[in-house]
BAZA-209197 format. One record per residue: x, z, y of N, C-alpha, C, O in turn; residue in one letter. Coordinates in steps of 0.05 Angstrom, whole numbers, plus 5000, padded with zeros to 4 digits. Layout:
% BAZA-209197
XZYXZYXZYXZYa...
This chain:
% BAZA-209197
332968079041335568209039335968279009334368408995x338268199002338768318971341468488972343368458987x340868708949343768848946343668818915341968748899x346368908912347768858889346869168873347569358887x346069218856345969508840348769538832350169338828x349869808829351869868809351469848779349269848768x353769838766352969798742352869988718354870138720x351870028704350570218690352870438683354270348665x353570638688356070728665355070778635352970848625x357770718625357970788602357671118594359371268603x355571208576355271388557357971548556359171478535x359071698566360871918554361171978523359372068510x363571938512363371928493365872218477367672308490x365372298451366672478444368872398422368572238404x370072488424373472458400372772658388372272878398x372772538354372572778334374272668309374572448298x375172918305377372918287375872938252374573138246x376372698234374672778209376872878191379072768191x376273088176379073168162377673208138379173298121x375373188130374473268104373172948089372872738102x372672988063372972698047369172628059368372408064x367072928061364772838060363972768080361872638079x365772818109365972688144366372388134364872208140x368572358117369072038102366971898097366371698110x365671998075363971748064361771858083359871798069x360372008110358771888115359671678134358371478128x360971628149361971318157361071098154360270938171x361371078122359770788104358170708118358570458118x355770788136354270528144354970488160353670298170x357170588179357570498204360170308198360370098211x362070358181364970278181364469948187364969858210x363669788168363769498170362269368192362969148201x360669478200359069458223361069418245360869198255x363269588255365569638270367569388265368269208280x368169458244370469138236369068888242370168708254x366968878237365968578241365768518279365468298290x365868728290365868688327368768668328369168558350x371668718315374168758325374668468329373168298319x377368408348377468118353379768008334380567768334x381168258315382668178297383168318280384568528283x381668218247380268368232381568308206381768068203x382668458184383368368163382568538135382468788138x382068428109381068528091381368828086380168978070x383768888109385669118090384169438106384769678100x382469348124380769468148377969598133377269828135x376369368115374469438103373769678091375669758077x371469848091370869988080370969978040371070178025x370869798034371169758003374169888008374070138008x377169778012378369748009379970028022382370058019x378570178034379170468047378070698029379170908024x375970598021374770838003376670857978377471077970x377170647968377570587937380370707937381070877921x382570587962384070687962385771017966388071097961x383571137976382871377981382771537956384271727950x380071417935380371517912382271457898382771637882x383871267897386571207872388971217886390971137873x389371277910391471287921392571587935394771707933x390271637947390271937961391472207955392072377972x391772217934393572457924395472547943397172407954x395072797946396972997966396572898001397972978019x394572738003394972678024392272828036390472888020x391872898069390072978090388972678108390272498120x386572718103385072508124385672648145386072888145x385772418174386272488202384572278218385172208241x382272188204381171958224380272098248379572338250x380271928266379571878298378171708300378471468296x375471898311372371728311371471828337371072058343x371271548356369871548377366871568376365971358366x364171818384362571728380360171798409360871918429x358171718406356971598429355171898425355372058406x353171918452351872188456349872258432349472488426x348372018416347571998393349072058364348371998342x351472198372353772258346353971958329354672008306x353571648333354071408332357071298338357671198360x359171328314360671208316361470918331360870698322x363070978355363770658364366370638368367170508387x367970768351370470708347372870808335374270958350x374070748307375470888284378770868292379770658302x380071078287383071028286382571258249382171488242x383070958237383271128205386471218199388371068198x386571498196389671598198388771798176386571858168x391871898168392672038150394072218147396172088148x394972538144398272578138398672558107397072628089x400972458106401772578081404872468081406272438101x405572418056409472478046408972198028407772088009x411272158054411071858033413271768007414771958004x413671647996414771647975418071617975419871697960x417971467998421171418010423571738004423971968011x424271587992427071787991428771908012430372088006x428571838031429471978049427372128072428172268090x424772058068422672168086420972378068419272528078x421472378042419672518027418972828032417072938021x420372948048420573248063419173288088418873498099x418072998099416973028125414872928128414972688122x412573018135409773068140409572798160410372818183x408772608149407072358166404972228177402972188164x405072168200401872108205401871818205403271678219x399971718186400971338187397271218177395671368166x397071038182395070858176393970978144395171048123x391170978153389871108111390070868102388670678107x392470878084392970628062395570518073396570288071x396370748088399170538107401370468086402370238081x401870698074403870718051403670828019401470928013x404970828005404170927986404070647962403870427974x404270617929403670437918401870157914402369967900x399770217933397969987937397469987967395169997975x399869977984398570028013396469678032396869438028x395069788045394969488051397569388075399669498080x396369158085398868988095397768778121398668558128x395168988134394768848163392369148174389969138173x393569308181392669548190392269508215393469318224x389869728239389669758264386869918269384869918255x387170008285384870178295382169938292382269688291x380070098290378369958288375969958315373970098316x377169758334375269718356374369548362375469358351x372369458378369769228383371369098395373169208407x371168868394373268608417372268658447369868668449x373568698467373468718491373268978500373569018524x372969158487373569478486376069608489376169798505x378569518474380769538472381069718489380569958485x381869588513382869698542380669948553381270058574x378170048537377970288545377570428526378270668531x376570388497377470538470379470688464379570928461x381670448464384370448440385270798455384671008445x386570768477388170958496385971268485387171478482x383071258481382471528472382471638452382371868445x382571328435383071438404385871548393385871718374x389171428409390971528419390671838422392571968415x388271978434388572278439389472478413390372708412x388972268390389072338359392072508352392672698337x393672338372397272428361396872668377398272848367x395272758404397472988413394773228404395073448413x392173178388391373358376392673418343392473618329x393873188338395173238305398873318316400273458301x399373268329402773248331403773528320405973518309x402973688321403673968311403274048283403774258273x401673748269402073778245404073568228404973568205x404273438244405873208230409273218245409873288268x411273118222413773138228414472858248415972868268x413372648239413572378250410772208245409172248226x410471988265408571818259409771508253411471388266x408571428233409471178216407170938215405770918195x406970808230403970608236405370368226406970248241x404770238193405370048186403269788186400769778185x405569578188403469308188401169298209398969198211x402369418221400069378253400769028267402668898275x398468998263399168668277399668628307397868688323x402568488316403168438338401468358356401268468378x400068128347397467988369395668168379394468128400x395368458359393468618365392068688392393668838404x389668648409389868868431390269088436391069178457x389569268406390369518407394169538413395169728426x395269388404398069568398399369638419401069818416x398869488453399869598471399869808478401669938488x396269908473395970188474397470438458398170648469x397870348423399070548410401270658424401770888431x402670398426405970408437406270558463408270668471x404470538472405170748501404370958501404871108520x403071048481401971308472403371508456403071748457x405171328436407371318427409471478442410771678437x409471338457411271388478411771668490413971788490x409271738500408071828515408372178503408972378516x407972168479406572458460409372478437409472668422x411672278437413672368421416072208428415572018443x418172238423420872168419421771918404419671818394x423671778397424871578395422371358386422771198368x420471368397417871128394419070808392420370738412x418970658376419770388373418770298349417470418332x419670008352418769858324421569878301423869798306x420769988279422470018263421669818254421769668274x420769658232421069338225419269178247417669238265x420768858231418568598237418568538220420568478208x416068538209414368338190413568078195411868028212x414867858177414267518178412167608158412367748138x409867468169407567378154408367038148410166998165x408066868138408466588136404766498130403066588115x405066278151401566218153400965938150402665818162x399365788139399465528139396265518155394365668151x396565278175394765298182391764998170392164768165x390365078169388764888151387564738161385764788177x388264508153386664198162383664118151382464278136x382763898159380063878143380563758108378963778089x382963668108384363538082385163588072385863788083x386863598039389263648033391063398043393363438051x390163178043391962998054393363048077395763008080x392063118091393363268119396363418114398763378121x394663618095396563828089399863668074402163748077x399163468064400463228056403163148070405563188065x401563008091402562868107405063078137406463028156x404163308124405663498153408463478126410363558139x409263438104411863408096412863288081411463218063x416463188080417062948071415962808055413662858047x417462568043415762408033417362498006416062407987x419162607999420562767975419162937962418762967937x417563177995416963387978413363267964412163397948x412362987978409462937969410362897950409563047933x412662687939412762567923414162747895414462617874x414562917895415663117876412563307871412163367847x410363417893407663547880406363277870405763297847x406063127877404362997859406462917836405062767822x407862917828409262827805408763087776408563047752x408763367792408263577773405563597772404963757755x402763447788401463507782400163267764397863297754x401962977760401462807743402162987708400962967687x403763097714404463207690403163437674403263507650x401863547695400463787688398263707684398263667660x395863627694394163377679394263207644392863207624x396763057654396262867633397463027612396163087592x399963097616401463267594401063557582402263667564x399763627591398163947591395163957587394464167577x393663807590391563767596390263937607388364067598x391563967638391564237659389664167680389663927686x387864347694385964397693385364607717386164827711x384164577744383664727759381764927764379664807771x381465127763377965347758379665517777381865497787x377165767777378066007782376966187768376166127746x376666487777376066767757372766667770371966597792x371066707740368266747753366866447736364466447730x368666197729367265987725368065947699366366047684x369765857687369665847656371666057649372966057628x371866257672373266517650372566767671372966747695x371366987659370567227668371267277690372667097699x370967447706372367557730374767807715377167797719x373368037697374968177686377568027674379768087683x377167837653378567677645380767577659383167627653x380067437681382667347697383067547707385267477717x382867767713384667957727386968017707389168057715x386268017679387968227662390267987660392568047659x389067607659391167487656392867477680395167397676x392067577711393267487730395367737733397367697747x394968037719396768197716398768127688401068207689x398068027671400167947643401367767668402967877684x400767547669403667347694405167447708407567397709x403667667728404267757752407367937732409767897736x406168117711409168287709411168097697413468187694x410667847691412467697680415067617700417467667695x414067487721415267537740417067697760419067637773x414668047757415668077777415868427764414568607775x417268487745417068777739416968967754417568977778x416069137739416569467748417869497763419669357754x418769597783421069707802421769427822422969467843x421169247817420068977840418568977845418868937869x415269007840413368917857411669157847411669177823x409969387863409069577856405769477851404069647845x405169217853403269187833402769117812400669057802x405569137799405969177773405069477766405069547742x404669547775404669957774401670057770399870037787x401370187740398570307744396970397758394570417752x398070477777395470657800395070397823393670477842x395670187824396469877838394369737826392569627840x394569717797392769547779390669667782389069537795x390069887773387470057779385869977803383669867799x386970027829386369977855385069667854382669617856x387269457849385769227846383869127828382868897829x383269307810381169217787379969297799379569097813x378469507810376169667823375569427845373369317848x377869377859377769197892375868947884373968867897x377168827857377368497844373568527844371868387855x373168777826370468767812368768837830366668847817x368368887849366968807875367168647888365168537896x370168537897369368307924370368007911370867827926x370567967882370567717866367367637863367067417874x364867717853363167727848361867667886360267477887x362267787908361567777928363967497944364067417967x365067447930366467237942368167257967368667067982x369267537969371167587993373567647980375167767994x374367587952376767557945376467277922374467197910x378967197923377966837902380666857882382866837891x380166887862383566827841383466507834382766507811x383866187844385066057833386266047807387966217801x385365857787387265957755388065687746386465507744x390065667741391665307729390365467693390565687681x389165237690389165287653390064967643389564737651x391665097619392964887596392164917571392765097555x390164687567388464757531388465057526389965177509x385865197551385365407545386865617541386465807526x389265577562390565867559391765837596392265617607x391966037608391766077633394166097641395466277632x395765837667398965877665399965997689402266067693x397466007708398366107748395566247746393666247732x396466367769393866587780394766657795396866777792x393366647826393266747848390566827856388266737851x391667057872388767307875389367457907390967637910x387567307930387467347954384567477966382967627954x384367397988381567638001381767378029383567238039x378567428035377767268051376467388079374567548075x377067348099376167528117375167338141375967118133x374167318160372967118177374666888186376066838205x373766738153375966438158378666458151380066258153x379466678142381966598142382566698108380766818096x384766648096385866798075388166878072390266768079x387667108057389867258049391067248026389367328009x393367188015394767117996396167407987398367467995x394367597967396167797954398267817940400367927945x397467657913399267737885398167487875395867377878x400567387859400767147843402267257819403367477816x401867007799403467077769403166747754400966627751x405566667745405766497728407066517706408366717700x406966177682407966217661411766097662412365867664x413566287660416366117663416466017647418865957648x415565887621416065727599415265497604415265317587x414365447631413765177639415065117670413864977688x416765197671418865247696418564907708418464827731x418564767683419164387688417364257703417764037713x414164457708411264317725411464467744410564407766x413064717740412664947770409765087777408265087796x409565187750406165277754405365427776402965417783x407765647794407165777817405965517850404165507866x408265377844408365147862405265057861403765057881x404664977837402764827837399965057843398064997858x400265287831397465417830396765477865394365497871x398865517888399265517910397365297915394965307921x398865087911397664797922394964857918393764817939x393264947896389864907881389165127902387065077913x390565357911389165577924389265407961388165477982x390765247956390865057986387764947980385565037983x388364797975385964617962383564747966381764657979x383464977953380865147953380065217977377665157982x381565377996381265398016380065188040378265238056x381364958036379964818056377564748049375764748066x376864668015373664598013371364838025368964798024x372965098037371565348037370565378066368665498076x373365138079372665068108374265228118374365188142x376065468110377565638124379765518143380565278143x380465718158381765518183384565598173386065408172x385865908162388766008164389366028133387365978119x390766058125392266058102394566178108396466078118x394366528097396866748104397666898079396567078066x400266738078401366908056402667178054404167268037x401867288077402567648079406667638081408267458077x406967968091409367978089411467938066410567978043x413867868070415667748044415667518042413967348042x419267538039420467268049421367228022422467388006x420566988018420366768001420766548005419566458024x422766337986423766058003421465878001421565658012x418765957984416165777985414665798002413365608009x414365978011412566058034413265928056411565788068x416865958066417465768082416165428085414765288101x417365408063417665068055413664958067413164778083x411565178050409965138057408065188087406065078096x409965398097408365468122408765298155410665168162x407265318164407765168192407765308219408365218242x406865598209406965778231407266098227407166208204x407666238251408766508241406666708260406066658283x405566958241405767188251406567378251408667368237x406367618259408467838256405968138249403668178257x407268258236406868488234409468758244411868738242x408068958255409469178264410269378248408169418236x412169588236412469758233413269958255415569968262x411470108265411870318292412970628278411970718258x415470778294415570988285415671118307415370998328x415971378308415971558334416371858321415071878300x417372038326419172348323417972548340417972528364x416972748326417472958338418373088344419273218325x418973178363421473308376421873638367423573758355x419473718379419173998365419674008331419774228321x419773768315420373848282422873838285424473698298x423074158261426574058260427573928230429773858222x424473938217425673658198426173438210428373338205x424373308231424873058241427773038252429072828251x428673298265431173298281433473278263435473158271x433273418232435173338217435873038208437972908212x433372988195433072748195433872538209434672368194x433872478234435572428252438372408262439572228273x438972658256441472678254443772618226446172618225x442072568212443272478187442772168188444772038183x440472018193440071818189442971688207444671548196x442971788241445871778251448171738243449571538243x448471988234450771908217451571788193453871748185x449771728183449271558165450071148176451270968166x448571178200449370918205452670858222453870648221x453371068233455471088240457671058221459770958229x457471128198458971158181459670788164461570668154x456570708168456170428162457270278172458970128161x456770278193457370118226461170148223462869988230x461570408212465070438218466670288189468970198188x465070308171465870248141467769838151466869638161x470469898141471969658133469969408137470169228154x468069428115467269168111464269078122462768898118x464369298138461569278171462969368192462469588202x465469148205466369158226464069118252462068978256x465469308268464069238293463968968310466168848313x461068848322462068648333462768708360463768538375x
């Protein structure tokens, strides 16, 4: 005769709230440990990339992480949160609870609780207990760049729900993704025979007429080095008050980021050089197989080879010799990204109100009428 045993339960586990920086860094040996079990994981999750930002970004802000941990006080599961005032001009009065690094000058751009793959469904929902022990300090909660595919996000959202008022997705984020073949020919052959025949024509030219030249940061030019040229391009492009990694406390962040995970090979800058002077630079992060496409910068005095076009193409290239399977150029719409991508993901922006704030309630009420007024204006007729 055989019987079946029951099966073991799980360890009871405790929710603790870390609010101080030295609860923070002890984490460190557990944090990456955690990301590497999640079933969807991105650079912007990492402990390098939490701490650093913490130190150069953190100002005025309160840690709020939510740490699941086991009867051994053994972390098995992070919701990294924050309050603070975000920069937005119309939210700057109201106390937020949003992803650590959600917002602010160098935020990242694929956030989520940090849980073991197949956990989800009994984790996520306790780490959630986080809003209705913080809700009385925060005016609204703002959970950016949370990835749609997530398993966690069903949980946020009903929790969301659940502990505050007007809960929804305030944006969609297009990620644009190419997905990677074993070839570039591949990559080739997925479009017209115009657009092959126009990249290889700039890259006959960039070659023979340039005597241009594929590397990256690390091989015949420094790692420090290419950073400082991939920020000279980058502001050429894309100034001050356009792209906030043009912005000192931005640059900072990524030099610190660059000079650790360039050297460890979980970020790669691509560099087009022309008789020794550097004309594209792209500077991404690599996370299990896939890449992430941050910040680019080229030379417009060579508008006629399309040095952005082309330095894209070399960071294609690179990637597949690397064997990576995705190729993601992050949020922001761009008509190259299109042209180049073949598939789409999304990112979330989640908001949700407290009811009891009566900043939030002004706020609200203004934002109202605010769109009302839009919605009524002559030249935003109603449909």
């Amino acid at each position: 005769m055989t019987c079946t045993l029951p099966k073991p339960r799980r360890a009871a586990l405790t929710l603790d709230l870390v609010r101080d920086e030295a609860g923070f860094l002890a984490l460190e040996p557990f944090w990456d440990a955690l990301v590497d079990q999640m079933a969807i994981r991105s650079p912007f999750v990492r402990w390098d990339w939490m701490r650093l930002w913490w130190e150069e970004c953190g100002v005025g802000a309160q840690l709020a992480l939510s740490v699941l941990r086991d009867a051994e006080g053994i972390p098995q599961a992070i919701a990294p949160l924050m309050l603070a005032r975000e920069d937005d001009r119309a939210r700057r009065h109201l106390v937020t609870l949003g992803f650590l690094g959600g917002f602010g000058p160098a935020h990242g751009e694929r956030l989520d609780f940090i849980v073991p793959a197949g956990r989800e469904d009994e984790l996520a929902p306790l780490l959630c207990r986080a809003f209705t022990l913080l809700r009385d300090e925060c005016d609204l909660v703002r959970l950016n760049f949370l990835p749609q595919e997530s398993p966690n996000t069903p949980h946020i959202f009903v929790a969301l729900e659940e502990h505050f008022i007007r809960a929804g997705v305030l944006n969609r984020n297009a990620c644009r993704c190419i997905t990677l073949p074993s070839t570039w020919e591949e990559v080739e052959a997925r479009h017209s025979a115009n657009w092959r025949g126009t990249q290889r024509r700039k890259w006959r030219t960039f070659t023979t007429e340039h005597d241009g030249i594929i590397t990256r940061a690390g091989d015949r030019v420094p790692h420090a080095q290419a950073f400082d040229e991939l920020c000279r391009l980058h502001a050429v492009n894309f100034p001050p008050g356009v792209s906030t990694f043009a912005t000192p406390v931005a640059e900072r962040l990524h030099r610190r980021i660059a000079s650790v995970w360039l050297p460890k090979g979980r970020a790669i800058m691509p560099l087009l050089e022309s008789r020794g002077r550097i004309i594209a630079a792209i500077y991404g992060f690599i996370e299990r197989g896939e890449f992430f496409q941050y910040q680019m910068g080229w030379d417009e005095t060579l508008a006629r080879i399309s040095p952005g076009r082309l330095a894209v193409g070399a960071c294609v290239m690179q990637a597949i010799r690397s064997g990576l399977s995705t190729f993601d150029m992050l949020p922001g719409e761009y008509e190259y990204k299109q042209q180049w991508s073949d598939s789409t993901r999304w990112l979330l922006d989640l908001e949700a109100h407290n009811s009891a704030s009566l900043r939030a309630t002004l706020f609200n009420t203004l934002r109202a009428a605010r769109r009302r007024f839009i919605n009524s204006s002559p030249e935003n007729p109603a449909v």
